[in-house]
C-alpha positions in Angstrom: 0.0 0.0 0.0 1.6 3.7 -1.4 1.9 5.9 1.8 1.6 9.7 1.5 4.2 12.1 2.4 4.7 13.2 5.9 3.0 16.6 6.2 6.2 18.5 7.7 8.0 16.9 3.8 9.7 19.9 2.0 7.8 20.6 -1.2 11.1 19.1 -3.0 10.8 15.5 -1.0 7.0 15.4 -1.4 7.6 16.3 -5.6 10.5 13.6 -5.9 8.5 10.9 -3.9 5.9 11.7 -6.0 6.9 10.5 -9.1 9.2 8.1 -7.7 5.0 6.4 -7.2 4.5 6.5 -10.6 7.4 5.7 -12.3 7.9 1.9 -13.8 11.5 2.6 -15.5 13.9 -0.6 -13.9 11.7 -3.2 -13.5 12.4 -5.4 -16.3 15.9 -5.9 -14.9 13.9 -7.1 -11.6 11.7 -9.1 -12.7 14.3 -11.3 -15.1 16.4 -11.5 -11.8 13.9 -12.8 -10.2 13.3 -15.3 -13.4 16.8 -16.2 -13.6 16.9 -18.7 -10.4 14.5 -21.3 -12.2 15.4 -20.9 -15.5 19.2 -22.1 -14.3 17.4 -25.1 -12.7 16.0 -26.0 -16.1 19.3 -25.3 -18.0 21.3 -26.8 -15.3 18.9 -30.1 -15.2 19.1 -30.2 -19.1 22.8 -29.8 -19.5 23.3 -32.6 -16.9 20.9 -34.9 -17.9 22.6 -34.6 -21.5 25.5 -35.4 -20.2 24.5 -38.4 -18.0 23.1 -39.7 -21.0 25.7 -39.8 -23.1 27.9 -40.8 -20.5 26.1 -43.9 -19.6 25.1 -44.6 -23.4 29.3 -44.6 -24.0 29.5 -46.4 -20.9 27.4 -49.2 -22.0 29.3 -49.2 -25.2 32.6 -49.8 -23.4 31.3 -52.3 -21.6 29.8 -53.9 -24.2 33.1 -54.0 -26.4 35.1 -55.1 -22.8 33.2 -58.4 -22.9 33.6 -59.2 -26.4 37.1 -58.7 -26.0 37.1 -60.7 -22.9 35.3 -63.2 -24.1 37.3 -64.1 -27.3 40.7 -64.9 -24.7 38.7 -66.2 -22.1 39.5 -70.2 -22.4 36.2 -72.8 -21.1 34.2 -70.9 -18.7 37.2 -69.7 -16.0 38.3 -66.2 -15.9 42.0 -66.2 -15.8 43.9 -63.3 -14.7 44.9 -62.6 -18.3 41.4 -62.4 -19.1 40.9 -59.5 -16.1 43.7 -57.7 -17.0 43.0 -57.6 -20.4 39.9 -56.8 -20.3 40.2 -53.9 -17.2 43.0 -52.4 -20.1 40.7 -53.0 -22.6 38.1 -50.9 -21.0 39.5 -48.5 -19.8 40.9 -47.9 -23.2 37.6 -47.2 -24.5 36.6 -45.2 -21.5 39.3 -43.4 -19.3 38.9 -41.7 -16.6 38.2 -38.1 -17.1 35.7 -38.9 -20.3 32.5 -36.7 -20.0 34.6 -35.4 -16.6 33.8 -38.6 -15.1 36.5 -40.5 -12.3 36.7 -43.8 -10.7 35.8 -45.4 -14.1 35.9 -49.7 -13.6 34.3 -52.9 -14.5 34.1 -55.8 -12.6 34.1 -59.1 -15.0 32.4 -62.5 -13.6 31.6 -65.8 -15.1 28.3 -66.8 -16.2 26.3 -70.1 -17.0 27.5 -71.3 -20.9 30.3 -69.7 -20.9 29.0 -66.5 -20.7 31.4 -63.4 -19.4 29.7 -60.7 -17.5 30.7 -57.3 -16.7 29.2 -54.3 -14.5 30.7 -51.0 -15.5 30.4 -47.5 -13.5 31.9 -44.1 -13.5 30.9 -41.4 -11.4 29.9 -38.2 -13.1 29.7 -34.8 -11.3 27.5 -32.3 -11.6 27.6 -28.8 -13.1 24.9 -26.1 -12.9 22.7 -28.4 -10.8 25.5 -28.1 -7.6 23.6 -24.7 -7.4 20.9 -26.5 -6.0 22.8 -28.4 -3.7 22.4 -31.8 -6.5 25.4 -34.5 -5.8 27.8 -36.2 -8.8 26.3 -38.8 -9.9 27.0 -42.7 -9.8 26.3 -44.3 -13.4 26.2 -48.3 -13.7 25.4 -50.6 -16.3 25.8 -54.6 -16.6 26.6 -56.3 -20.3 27.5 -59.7 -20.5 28.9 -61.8 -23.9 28.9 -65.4 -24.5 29.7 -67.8 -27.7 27.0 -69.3 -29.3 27.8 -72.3 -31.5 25.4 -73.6 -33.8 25.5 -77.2 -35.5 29.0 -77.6 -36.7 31.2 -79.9 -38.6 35.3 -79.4 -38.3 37.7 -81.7 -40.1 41.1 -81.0 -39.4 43.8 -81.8 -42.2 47.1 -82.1 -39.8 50.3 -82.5 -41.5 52.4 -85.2 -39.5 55.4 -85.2 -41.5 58.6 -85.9 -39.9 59.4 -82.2 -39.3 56.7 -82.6 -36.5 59.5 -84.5 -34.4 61.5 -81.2 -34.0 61.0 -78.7 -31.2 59.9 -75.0 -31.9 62.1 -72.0 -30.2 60.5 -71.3 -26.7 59.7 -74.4 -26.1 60.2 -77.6 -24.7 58.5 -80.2 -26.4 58.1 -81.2 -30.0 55.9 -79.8 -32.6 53.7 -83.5 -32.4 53.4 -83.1 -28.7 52.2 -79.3 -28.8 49.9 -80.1 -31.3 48.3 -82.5 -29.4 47.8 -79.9 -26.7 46.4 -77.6 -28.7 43.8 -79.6 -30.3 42.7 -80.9 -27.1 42.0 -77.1 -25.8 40.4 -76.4 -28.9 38.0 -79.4 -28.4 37.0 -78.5 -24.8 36.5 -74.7 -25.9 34.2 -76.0 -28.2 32.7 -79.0 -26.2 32.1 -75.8 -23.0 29.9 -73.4 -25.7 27.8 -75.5 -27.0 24.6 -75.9 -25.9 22.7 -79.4 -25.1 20.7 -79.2 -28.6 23.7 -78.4 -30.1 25.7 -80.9 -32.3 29.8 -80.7 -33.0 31.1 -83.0 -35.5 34.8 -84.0 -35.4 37.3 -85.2 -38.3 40.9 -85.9 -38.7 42.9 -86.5 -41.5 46.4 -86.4 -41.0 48.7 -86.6 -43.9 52.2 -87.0 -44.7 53.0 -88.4 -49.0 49.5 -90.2 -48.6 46.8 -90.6 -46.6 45.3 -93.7 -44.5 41.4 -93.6 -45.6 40.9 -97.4 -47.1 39.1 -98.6 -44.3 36.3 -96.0 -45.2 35.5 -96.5 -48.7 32.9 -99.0 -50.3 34.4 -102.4 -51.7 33.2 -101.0 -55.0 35.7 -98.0 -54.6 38.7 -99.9 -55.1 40.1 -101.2 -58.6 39.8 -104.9 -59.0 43.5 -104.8 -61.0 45.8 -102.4 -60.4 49.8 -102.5 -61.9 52.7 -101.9 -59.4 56.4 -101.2 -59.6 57.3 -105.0 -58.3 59.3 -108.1 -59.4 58.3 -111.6 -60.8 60.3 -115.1 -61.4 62.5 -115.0 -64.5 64.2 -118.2 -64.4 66.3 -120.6 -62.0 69.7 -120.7 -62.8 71.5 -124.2 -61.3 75.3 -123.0 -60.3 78.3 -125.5 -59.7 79.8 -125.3 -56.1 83.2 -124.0 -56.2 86.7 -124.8 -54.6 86.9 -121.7 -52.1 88.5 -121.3 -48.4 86.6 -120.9 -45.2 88.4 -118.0 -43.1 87.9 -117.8 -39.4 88.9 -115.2 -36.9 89.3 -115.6 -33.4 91.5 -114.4 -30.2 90.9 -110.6 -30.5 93.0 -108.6 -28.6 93.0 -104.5 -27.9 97.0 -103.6 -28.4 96.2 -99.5 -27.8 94.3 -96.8 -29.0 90.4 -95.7 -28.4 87.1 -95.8 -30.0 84.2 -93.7 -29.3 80.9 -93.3 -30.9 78.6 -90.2 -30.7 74.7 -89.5 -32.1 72.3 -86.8 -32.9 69.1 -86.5 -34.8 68.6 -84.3 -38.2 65.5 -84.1 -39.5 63.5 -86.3 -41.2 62.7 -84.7 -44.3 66.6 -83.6 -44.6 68.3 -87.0 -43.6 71.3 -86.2 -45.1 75.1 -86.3 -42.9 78.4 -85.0 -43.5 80.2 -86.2 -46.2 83.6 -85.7 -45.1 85.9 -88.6 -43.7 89.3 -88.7 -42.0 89.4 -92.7 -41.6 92.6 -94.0 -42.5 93.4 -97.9 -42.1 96.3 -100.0 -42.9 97.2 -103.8 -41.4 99.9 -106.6 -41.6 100.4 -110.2 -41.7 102.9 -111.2 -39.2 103.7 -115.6 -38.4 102.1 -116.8 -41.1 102.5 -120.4 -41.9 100.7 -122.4 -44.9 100.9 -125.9 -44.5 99.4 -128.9 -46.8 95.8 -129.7 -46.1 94.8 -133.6 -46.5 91.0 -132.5 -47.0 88.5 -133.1 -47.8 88.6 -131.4 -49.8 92.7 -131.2 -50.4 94.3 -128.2 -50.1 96.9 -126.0 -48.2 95.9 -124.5 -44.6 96.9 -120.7 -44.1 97.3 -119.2 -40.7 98.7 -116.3 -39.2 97.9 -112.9 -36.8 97.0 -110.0 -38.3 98.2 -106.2 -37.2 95.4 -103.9 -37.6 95.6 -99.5 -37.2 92.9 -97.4 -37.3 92.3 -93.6 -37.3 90.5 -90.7 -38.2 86.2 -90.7 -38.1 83.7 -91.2 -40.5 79.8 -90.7 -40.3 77.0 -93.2 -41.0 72.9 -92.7 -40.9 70.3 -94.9 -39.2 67.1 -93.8 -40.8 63.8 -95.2 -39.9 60.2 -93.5 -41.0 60.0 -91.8 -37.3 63.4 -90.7 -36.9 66.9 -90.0 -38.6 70.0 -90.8 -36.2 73.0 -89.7 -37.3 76.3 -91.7 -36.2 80.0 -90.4 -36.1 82.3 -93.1 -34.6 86.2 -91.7 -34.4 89.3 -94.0 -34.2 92.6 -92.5 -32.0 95.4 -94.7 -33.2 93.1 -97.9 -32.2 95.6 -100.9 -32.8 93.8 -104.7 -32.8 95.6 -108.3 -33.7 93.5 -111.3 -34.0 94.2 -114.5 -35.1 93.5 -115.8 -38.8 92.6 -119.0 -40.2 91.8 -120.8 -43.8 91.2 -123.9 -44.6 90.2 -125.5 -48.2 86.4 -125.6 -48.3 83.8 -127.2 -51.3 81.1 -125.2 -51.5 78.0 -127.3 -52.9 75.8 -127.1 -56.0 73.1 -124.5 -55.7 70.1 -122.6 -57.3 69.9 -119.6 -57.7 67.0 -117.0 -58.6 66.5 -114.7 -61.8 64.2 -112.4 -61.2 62.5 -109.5 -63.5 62.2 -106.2 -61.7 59.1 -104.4 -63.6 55.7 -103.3 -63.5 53.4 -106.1 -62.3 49.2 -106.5 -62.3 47.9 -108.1 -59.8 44.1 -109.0 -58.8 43.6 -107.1 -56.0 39.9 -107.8 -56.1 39.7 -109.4 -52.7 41.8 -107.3 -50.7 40.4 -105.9 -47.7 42.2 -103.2 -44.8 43.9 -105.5 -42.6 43.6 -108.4 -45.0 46.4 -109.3 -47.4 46.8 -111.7 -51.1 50.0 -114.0 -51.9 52.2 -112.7 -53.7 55.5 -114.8 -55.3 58.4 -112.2 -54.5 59.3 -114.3 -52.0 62.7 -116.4 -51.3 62.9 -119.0 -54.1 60.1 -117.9 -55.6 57.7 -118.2 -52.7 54.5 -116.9 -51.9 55.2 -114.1 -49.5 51.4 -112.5 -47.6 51.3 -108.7 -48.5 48.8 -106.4 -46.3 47.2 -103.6 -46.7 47.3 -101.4 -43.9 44.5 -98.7 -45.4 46.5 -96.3 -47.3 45.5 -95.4 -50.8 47.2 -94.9 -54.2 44.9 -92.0 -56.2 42.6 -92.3 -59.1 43.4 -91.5 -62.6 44.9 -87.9 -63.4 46.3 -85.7 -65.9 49.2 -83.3 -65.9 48.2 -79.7 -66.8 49.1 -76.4 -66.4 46.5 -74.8 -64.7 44.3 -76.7 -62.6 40.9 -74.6 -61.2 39.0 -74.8 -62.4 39.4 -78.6 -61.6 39.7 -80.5 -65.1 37.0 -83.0 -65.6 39.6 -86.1 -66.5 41.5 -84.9 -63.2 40.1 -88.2 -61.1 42.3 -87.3 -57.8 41.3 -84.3 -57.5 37.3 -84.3 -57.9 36.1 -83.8 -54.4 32.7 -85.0 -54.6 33.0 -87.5 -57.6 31.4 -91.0 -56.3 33.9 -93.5 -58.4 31.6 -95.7 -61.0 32.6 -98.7 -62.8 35.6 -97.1 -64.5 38.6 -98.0 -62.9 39.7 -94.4 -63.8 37.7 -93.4 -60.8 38.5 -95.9 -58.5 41.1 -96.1 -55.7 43.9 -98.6 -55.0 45.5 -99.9 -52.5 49.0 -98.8 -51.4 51.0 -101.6 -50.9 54.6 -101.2 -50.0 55.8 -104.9 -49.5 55.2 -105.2 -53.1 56.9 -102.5 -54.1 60.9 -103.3 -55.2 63.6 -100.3 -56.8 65.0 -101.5 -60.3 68.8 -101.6 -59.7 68.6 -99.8 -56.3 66.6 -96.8 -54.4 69.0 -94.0 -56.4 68.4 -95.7 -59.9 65.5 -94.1 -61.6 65.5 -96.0 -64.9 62.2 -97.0 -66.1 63.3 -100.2 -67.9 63.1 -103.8 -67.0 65.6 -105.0 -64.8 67.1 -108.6 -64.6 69.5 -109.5 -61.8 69.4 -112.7 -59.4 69.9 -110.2 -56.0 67.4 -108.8 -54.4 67.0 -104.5 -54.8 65.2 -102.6 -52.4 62.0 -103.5 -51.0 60.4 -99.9 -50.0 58.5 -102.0 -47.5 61.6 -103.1 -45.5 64.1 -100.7 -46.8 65.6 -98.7 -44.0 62.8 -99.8 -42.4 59.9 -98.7 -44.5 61.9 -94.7 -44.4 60.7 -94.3 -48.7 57.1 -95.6 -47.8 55.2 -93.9 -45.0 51.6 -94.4 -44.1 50.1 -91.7 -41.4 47.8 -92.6 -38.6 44.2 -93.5 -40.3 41.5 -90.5 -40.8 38.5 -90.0 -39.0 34.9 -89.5 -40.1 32.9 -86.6 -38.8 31.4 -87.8 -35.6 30.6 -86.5 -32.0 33.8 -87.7 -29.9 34.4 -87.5 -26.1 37.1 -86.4 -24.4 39.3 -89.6 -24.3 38.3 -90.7 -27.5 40.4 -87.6 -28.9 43.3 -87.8 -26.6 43.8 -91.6 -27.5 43.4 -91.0 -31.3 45.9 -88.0 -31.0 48.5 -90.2 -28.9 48.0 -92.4 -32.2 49.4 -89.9 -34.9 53.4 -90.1 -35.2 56.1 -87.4 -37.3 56.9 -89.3 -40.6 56.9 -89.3 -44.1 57.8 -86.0 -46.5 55.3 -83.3 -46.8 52.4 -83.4 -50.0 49.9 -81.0 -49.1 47.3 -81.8 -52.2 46.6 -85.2 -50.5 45.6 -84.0 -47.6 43.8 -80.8 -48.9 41.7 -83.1 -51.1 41.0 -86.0 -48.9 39.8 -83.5 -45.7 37.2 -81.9 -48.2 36.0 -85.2 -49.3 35.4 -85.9 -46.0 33.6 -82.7 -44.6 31.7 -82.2 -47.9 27.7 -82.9 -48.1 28.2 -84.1 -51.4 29.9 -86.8 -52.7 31.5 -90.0 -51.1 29.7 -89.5 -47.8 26.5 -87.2 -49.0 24.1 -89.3 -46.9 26.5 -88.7 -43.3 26.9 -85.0 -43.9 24.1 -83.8 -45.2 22.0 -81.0 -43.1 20.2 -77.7 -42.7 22.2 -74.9 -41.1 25.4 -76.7 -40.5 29.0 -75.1 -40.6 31.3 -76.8 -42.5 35.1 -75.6 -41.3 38.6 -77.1 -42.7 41.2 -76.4 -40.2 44.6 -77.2 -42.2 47.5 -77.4 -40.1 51.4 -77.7 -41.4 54.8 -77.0 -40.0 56.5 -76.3 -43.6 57.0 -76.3 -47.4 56.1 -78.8 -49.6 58.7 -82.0 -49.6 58.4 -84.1 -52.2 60.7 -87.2 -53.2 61.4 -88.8 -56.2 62.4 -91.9 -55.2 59.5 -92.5 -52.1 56.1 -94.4 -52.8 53.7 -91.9 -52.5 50.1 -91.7 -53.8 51.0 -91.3 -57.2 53.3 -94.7 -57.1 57.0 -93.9 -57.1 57.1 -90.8 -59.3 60.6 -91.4 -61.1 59.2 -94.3 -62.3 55.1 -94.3 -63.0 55.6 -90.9 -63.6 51.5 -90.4 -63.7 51.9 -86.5 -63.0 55.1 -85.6 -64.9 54.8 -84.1 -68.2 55.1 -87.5 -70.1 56.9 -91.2 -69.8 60.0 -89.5 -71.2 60.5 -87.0 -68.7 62.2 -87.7 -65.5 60.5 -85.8 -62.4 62.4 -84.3 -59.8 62.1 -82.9 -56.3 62.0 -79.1 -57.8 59.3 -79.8 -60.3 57.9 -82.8 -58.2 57.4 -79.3 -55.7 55.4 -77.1 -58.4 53.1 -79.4 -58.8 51.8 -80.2 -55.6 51.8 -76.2 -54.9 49.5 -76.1 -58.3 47.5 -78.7 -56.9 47.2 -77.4 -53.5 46.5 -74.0 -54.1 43.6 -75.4 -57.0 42.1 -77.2 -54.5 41.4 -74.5 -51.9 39.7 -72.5 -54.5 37.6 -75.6 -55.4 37.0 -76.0 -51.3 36.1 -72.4 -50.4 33.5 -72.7 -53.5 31.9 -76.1 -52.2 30.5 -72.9 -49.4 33.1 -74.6 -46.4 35.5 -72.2 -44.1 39.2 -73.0 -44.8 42.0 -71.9 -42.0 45.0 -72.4 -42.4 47.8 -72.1 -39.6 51.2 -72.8 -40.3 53.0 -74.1 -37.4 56.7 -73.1 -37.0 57.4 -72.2 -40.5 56.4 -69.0 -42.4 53.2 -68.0 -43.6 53.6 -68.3 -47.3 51.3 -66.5 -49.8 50.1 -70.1 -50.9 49.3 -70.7 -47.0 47.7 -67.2 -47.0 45.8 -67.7 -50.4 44.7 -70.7 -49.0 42.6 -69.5 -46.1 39.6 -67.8 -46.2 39.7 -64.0 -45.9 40.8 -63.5 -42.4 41.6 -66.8 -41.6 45.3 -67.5 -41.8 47.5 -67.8 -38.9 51.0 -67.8 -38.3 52.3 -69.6 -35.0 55.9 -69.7 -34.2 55.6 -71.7 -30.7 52.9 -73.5 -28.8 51.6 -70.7 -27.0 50.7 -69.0 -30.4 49.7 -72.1 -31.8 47.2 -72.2 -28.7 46.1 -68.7 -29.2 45.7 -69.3 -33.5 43.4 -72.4 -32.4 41.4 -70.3 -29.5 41.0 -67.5 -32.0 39.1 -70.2 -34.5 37.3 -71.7 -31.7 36.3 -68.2 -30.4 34.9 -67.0 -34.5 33.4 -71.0 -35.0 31.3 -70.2 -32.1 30.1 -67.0 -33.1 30.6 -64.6 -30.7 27.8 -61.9 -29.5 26.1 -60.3 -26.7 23.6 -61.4 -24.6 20.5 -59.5 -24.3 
């Protein structure tokens, strides 16, 4: 209520209060005072709310990411403290402290059921214009949680178990068989832990060295009824008169001076070669030597006398077998020996003795079965010796070109999903070393006949079967257990040289829901992976019985019958082959990856593999890691809602 002014005013106070009453000039600037105090509360509350938003919508993402990232290291269901400290690094990566203003930015990680990894996430976020009105920072938290899903899969894994498998990797301490073993085994329970109760995984194996062992699954009707092989068969018996000779005898050894000392050390198999240089030097002397008339029978003269004997310098020798190569260096240090020597007139009887003609042979192999065996007379004397087949396969028919994808029609061996019919061309045989015999010897490679009344080389026997290797046999897809696996993989041993096309070829067969085994593989939304694992190059040899026969001699991929093969061009052409195939495998709509274990990455390797899905793995903890990171992208990691 407007009071007058006092009556006693000054007629200057009373004029100035006077239009002090009606004046309005100032009170905009009042009133938007006034209006300013809750129009900063709606700013303030706007501007924070923004920011909490964003700040727990980015906090959600870094969680989010945190446990996909965790997930994909995080082995079976157990959080390892490599998986925390990853995964805290991880997160923090995406979401430091200080982003949006925030602090004590963390996630807490914990296991879930399947396999599942969960994280809560916070960050605390203060608060700006809103600390006007006495609002506190804020505590933002949000839970995410990732897990793998596997669907119905089928995995064949093509595992090179040459002899370079034997050797052990930098970094570790164990060979290159052993950590394989491991590694498959974690892959397995990885896979076995994600998988749900309705959900079916699917095992195969084929491991593969200059052929492969797969007879055992393949119809009777698969395999050739005839097939020719690089063998031997009775020329003629030749009826020798026994001659006048000597029969020598040693006894009474004695050690005058001197040392002997042997050492050993392995080399690789696929490079069995030793030293070639030699300081052994010998020499001897007769010393009381009598010859005195010898009444017989049959009549004669009787020599004796003691022979000196000096020794020195070293030489080296090789004891090759198809799981290892040993090499021997024995060394002489003036090593002096005199024994005692005896010869007396001996009449060596009438004998026979056997021709034989070393050349391609057919034989009826129409009732051979794995495990079984048919006579065969390469014997002694012409005798029936029993030759088995242990389930290792020569290929069908081929050609030699020089391009092969796409994959030529008249190219037999390498048609993946070609069911063989009733010409032979199309039809397996059977490998079968103990028929296999060299012409003049394992280094001659001379196609023509050979006649000679001494045996040559059996590859069967031969350094103990070194030239004729047959790996562990393959596997069809099934559902395995634990120990099943372990037992097959304590089966599979380093030997042979290294053709990759067999294997390639034969793993595709196998995983394919085409083909040989159509009515086992076929299914709606089923994966189909190829996991192809070598530790090197491609190793071919000449002279070895491999799938192709003895390639100096059949010579079914060299450019004709005239041309001799060798290892460099025997190389090419299992590359060409290789590197064919994969195209043909990634067409037939199936996942190739390719890890190369120990030895580089090549760009065939790489070429190999589907995009993405090559791996390099210099020791067993990355060979580990290359198997967990195809376990991890099999099982198709996401989040769970």
């Amino acid at each position: 209520m407007n009071k007058s002014p006092a009556p006693n005013a000054s007629p200057v106070c009373r004029g100035l209060i006077a239009r002090l009453r009606t004046d309005q000039t100032g009170n905009a600037l009042m009133l938007t005072v006034a209006a300013m105090i809750p129009l900063a509360g709606l700013v303030g509350s706007g501007v924070d709310m923004g920011r909490l938003y964003a700040t727990k919508t980015r906090l959600q993402h870094a969680c989010d990411a945190t446990v996909l990232a965790g997930r994909k290291i995080m082995k079976g269901n157990s959080i390892s403290t490599e998986v925390t400290n990853y995964s805290k690094q991880f997160f923090l990566s995406n979401f430091p402290d200080s982003k949006y203003g925030t602090t004590n930015s963390n996630i807490a990680l914990s296991p879930g059921g399947d396999g599942e990894l969960v994280g809560k996430a916070q960050a605390k976020v203060p608060m700006s214009l809103m600390k006007i009105f006495g609002a506190t920072d804020e505590t933002l938290k949000v839970s995410c949680s990732a897990k793998l899903n596997v669907s119905n899969t089928d995995i064949m894994m093509v595992l090179d178990t040459t002899g370079s498998m034997e050797l052990v990797n930098p970094k570790d301490s164990s060979s290159r068989m052993v950590s394989l073993r491991e590694a498959v085994k974690k892959f397995y329970s990885t896979m076995e832990t994600v998988k749900s109760d309705l959900t079916k995984i699917r095992y195969g194996f084929v491991p593969y060295s200059q052929t492969v062992n797969v007879g055992h699954l393949l119809k009777p009707d698969w395999i050739k009824d005839k097939w020719s092989y690089q063998s031997r068969e009775k020329d003629k018996t030749i009826t020798n008169k026994g001659e006048l000779s000597m029969w020598w005898s040693t006894d009474s050894w004695t050690l005058l001076s001197g040392s002997i000392s042997e050492t050993s050390s392995f080399l690789p198999l696929e490079n069995c070669v030793g030293p070639t240089d030699s300081t052994y030097t010998s020499s001897g002397s007769q010393r009381l030597r009598t010859d005195t008339p010898y009444a017989g029978p049959p009549a004669g003269t009787r020599t004796e006398y003691w022979q000196d004997f000096t020794e020195n310098g070293y030489y080296y020798w090789i004891d090759q077998t198809p799981t290892q190569c040993k090499l021997w260096k024995r060394t002489y240090n003036n090593y002096k020996t005199t024994y005692h020597v005896l010869g007396i007139p001996y009449q060596y009887a009438d004998y026979d003795s056997y021709q034989w003609k070393y050349k391609q042979v057919e034989y009826d192999i129409s009732g051979l079965t794995v495990g079984g065996s048919i006579p065969s007379a390469t014997g002694w004397a012409f005798s029936n010796r029993d030759i088995p087949w242990n389930g290792c396969i020569e290929e069908r028919a081929t050609v030699k070109k020089i391009s092969y994808f796409p994959i030529p029609k008249d190219a037999y061996d390498m048609q993946i999903d070609l069911v063989p019919t009733g010409d032979p061309k199309t039809q397996w045989a059977p490998w079968l070393p103990d028929l296999i015999w060299t012409r003049q010897s394992i280094t001659n490679l001379d196609r023509d006949d050979f006649v000679s009344q001494y045996d040559t080389q059996n590859l069967a026997t031969f350094k103990s079967g070194a030239h004729a290797v047959c790996p562990q046999k393959a596997m069809k897809l099934a559902e395995i257990s634990a120990s099943d696996l372990e037992a097959y993989l304590a089966s599979l041993t380093p030997s042979g040289k290294t053709y990759h096309d067999i294997g390639m070829v034969w793993g595709a067969r196998l995983l394919s829901d085409k083909g040989l085994f159509a009515s086992e593989n076929v299914g709606l939304n089923v994966s189909r992976h190829l996991i192809f694992m070598t530790d090197g190059d491609t190793d071919t040899a000449v002279e070895d019985y491999d799938a192709y026969g003895i390639s100096a001699i059949d010579r079914r991929r060299a450019s004709d019958l005239f041309s001799l093969p060798t290892k460099a061009l025997g190389d090419i052409e299992v590359a060409l082959r290789f590197s064919a195939l994969c195209k043909d495998v990634k067409a037939k709509n199936m996942t190739v990856w390719v890890i190369a274990f120990g030895t580089s990455l090549t760009k065939m390797l790489e070429e190999c593999a589907s995009p993405g899905k090559a791996f390099q793995a210099a020791n067993a903890s990355e060979l580990n890691d290359a198997f967990a990171k195809i376990a991890s992208d099999i099982a198709q990691l996401r989040l769970v809602d």
